[in-house]
C-alpha positions as CSV (number, residue, x, y, z in Angstrom):
1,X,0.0,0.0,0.0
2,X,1.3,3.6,-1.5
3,X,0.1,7.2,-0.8
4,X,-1.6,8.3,-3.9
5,X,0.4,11.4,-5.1
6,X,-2.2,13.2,-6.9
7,X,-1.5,15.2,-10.5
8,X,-3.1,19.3,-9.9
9,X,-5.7,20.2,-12.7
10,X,-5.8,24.3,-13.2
11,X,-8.5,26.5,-14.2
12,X,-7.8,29.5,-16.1
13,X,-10.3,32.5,-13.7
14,X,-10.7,36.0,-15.1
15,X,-9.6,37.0,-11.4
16,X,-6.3,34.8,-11.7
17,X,-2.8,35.5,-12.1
18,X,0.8,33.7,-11.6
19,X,1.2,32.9,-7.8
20,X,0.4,29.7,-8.1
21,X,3.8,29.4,-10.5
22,X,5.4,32.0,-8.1
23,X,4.8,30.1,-4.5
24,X,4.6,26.5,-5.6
25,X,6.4,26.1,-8.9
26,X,3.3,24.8,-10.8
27,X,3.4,24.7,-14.3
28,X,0.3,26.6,-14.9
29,X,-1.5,27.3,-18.5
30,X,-1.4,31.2,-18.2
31,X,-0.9,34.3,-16.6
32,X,-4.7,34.2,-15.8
33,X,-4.6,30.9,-13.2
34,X,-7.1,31.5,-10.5
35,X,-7.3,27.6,-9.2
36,X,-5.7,24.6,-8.6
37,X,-7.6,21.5,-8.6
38,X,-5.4,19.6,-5.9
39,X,-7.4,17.0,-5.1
40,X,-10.5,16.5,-6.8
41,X,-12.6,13.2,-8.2
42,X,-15.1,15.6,-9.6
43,X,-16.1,15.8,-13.4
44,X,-15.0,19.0,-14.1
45,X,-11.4,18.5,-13.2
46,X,-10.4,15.2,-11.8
47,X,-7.1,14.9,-10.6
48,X,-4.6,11.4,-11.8
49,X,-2.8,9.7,-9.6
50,X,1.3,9.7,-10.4
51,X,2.6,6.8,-9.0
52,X,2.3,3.2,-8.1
53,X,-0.3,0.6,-8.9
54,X,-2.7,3.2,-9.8
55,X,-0.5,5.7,-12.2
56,X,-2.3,7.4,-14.8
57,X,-6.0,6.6,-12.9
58,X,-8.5,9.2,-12.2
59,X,-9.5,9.7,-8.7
60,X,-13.4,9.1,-9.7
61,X,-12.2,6.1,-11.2
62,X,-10.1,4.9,-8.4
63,X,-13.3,5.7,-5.9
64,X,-15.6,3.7,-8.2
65,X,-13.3,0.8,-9.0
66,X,-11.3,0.3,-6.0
67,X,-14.1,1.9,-3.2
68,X,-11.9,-0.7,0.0
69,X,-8.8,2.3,-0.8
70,X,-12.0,4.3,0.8
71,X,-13.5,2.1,3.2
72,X,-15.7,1.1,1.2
73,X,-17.9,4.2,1.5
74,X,-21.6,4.5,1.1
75,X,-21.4,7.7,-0.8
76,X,-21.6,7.7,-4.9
77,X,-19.0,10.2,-5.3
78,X,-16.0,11.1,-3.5
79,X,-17.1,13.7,-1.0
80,X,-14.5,16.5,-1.0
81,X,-12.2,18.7,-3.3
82,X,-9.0,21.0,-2.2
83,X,-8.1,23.7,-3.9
84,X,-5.6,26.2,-4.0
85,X,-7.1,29.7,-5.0
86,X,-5.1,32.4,-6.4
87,X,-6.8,35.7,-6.1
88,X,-4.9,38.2,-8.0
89,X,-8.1,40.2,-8.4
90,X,-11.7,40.5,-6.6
91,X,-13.6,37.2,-6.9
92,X,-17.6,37.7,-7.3
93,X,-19.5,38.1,-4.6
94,X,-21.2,34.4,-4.2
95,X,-23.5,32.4,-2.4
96,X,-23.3,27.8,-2.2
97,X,-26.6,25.7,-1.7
98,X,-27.1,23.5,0.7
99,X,-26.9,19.3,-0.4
100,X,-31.1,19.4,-0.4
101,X,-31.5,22.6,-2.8
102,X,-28.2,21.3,-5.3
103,X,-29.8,17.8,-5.2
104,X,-33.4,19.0,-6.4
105,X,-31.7,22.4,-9.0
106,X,-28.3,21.3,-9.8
107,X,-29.1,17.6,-11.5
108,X,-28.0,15.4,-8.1
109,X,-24.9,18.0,-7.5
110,X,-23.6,18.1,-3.4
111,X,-24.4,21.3,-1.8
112,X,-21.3,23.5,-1.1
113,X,-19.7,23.9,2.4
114,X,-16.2,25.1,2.1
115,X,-13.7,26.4,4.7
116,X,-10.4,29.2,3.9
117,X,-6.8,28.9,5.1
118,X,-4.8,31.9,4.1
119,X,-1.8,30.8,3.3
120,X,-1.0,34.4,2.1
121,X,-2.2,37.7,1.8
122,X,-1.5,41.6,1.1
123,X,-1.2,43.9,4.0
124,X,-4.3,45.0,5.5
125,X,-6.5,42.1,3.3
126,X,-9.9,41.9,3.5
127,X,-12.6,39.6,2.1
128,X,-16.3,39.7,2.2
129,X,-17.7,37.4,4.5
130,X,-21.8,37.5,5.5
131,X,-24.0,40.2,4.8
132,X,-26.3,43.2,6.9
133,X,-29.7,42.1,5.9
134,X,-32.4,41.0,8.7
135,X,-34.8,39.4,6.7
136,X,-35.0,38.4,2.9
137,X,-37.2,41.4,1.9
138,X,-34.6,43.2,3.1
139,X,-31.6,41.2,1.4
140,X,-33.5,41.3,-2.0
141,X,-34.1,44.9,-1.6
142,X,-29.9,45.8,-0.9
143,X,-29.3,43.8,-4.1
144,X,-31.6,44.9,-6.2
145,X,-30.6,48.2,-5.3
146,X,-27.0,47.9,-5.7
147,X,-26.6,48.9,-1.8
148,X,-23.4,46.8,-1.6
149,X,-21.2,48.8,1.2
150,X,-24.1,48.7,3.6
151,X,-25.4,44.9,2.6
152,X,-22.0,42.9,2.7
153,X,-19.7,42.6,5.4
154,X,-15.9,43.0,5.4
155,X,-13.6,40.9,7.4
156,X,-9.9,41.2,7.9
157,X,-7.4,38.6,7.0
158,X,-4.1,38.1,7.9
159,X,-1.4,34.3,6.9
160,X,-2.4,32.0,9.6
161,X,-6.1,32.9,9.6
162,X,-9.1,29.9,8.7
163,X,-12.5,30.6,8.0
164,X,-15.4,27.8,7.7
165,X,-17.6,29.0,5.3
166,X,-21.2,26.7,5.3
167,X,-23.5,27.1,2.9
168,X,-25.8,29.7,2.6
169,X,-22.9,32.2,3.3
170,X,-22.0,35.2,1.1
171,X,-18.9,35.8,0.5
172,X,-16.0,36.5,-1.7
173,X,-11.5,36.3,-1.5
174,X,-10.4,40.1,-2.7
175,X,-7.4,40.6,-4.3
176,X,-4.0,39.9,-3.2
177,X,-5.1,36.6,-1.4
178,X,-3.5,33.0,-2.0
179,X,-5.5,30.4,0.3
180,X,-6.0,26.7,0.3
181,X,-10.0,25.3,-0.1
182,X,-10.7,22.7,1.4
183,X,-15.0,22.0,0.6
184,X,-17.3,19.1,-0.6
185,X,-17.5,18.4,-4.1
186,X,-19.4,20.4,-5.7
187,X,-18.7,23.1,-8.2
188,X,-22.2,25.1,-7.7
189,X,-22.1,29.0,-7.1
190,X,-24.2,31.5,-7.4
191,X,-23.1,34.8,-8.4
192,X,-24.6,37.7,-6.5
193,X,-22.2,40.5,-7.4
194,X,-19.2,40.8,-10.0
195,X,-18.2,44.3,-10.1
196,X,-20.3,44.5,-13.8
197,X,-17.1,42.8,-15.0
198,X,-17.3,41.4,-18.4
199,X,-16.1,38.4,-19.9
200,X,-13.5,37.8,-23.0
201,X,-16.5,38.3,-25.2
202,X,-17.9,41.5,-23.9
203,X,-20.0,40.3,-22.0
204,X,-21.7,41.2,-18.5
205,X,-20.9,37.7,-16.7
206,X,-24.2,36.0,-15.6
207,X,-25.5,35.9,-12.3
208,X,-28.5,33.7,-10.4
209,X,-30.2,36.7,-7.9
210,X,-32.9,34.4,-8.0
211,X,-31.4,31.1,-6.5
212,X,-28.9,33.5,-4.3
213,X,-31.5,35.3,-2.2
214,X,-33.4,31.8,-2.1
215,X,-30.3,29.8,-0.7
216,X,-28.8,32.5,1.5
217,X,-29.0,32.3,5.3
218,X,-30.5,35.3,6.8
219,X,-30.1,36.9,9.3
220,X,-26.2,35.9,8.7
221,X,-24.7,33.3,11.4
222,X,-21.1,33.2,12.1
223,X,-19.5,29.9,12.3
224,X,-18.4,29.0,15.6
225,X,-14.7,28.7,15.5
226,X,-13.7,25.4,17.7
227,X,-9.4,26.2,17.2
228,X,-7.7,23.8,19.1
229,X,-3.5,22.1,19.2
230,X,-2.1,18.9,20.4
231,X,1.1,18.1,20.1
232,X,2.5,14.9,18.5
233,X,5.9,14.0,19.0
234,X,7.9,16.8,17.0
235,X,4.4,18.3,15.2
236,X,1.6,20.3,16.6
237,X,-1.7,19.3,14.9
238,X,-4.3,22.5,14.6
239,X,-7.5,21.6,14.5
240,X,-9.6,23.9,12.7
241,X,-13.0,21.9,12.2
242,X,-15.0,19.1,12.4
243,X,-18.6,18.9,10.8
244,X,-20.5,16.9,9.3
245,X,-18.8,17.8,6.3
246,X,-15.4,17.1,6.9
247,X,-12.9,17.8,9.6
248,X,-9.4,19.9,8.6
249,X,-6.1,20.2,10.7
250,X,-2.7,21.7,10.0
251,X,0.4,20.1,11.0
252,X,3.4,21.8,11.6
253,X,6.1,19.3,11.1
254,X,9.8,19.8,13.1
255,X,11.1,17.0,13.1
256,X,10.4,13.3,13.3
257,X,6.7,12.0,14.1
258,X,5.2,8.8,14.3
259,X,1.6,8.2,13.6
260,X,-0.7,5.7,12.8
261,X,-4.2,5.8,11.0
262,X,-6.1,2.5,9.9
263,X,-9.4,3.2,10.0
264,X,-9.9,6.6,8.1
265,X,-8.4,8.2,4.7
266,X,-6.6,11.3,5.1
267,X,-5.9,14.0,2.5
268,X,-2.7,15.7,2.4
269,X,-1.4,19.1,1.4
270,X,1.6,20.5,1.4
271,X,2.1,24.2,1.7
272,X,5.4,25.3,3.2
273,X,8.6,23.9,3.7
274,X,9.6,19.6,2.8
275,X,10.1,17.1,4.1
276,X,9.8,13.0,3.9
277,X,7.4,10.3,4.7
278,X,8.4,6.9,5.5
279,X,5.9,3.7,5.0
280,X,7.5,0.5,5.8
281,X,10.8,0.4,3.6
282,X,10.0,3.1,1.7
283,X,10.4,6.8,1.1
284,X,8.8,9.5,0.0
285,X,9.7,13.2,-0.8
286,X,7.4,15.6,0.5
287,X,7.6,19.4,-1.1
288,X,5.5,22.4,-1.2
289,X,2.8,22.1,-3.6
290,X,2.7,18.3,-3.0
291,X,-0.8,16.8,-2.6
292,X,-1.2,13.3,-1.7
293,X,-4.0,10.4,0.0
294,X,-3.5,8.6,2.3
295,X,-6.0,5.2,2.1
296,X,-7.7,3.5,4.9
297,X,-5.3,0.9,6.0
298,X,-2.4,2.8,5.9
299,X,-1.4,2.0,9.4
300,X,1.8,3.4,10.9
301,X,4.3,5.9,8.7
302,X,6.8,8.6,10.4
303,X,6.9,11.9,8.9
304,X,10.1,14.2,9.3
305,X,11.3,17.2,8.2
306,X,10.2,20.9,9.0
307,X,7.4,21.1,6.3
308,X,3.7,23.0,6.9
309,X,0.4,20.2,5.4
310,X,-3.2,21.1,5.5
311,X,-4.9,17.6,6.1
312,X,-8.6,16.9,6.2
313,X,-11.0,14.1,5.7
314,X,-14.6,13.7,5.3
């Protein structure tokens, strides 16, 4: 048994630029790169694994044709993507469904809870995150209107921060902002707000006021932040959340740590410093930008090195 090193997919975003080139050496497709598809089974961007038994097999393959790698889960699709986001300009101001209103509009989709860690930002970032309105009247009023300074709320960010962002939520990066998603599959949004940006063509880019003001929670609630760190030999484990969703921790490796983990898959990311793991006889090389799974079985490994992973399962 191997960890499956996974092959990035990129997107090409009208907000996107070059950092993910610049921080983690990518070979991205143009100067306009907004996201990287880390680890991701779903249709619009699956990632391939790149080595062992399984080279050159798509993650949604793997989960259908070799589910005991998984636990043999219930679940017809693999239930979460990562993502590295590169906002070199304003994203739109957006709103997720939950699972129930994706299933019924979006053809069987997953809803889309999602969660932030900055991994970088500007001086004195912000980001929009929940919105002003007490009652939908009211929200569909502020939009309709344009009343945008008084309807969303602005947050400051800083490296370091997380934010879990359930569904329901408005919000929206702002430029200057590099941060690692970690969210169920899905690839649903509804625009709210794009600045009247238009596309290559000319064109005013879409948006879905109608399903947004349906799908947002109002009054807007917070998430309750639940921060906590343990420490594990040479590495203190963050954790940042568990839900129903998924549960995501950072490890901050110094050194050599011993762990073992049979009874759950784990998703690795990489996104500072290196580093190697060790499974039984082997080695592997661990470097920034590296994403990897671990499957359910895995049992005991050592990690060592003074490397920075974002890790999450569902």
């Amino acid at each position: 048994m191997e960890p499956l090193f996974l092959q990035p997919v990129f997107k090409e975003r009208i907000w996107g630029g070059t950092a993910l080139q610049e921080v983690f050496g990518y070979d991205i497709p143009n100067e306009n790169t907004g996201e990287c598809w880390a680890i991701s089974a779903h249709p619009n961007g699956p990632s391939m694994v790149d080595n062992g038994p399984y080279k050159g097999m798509t993650l949604d393959h793997l989960w259908n044709e070799h589910p005991e790698l998984f636990g043999k889960p219930k679940g017809k699709v693999f239930p979460l993507l990562t993502k590295i986001l590169d906002a070199n300009m304003d994203l739109s101001v957006q709103v997720h469904p939950n699972d129930s209103y994706a299933m019924v509009q979006e053809n069987g989709e997953l809803g889309k809870t999602e969660c932030w860690y900055i991994i970088d930002c500007k001086e004195n970032a912000d980001m929009i995150f929940g919105h002003n309105a007490t009652s939908k009247e009211e929200l569909q009023q502020q939009i309709q209107e344009g009343q945008w300074s008084d309807l969303l709320r602005r947050v400051k960010i800083k490296p370091g921060d997380f934010f879990y962002v359930p569904s329901g939520t408005i919000h929206a990066l702002c430029e200057g902002t590099l941060v690692l998603e970690t969210q169920q599959s899905s690839d649903t949004t509804y625009r709210v707000y794009d600045y009247d940006r238009r596309d290559v063509e000319g064109n005013l880019r879409e948006l879905h006021l109608e399903k947004a003001i349906e799908v947002t929670t109002v009054p807007h609630q917070d998430a309750v932040g639940m921060k906590t760190v343990q420490e594990k030999d040479t590495t203190n484990i963050t954790t940042f959340v568990e839900s129903e969703f998924f549960s995501v921790y950072k490890w901050q490796v110094g050194g050599k740590s011993s762990f073992s983990y049979n009874d759950q898959y784990l998703l690795f990311s990489v996104i500072k410093g290196e580093g190697t793991l060790s499974h039984h006889d082997k080695q592997y090389e661990l470097r920034k930008g590296t994403h990897f799974i671990l499957p359910v079985g895995f049992g005991e490994f050592e990690v060592d090195g003074n490397c920075e992973m974002i890790v999450s399962h569902p």
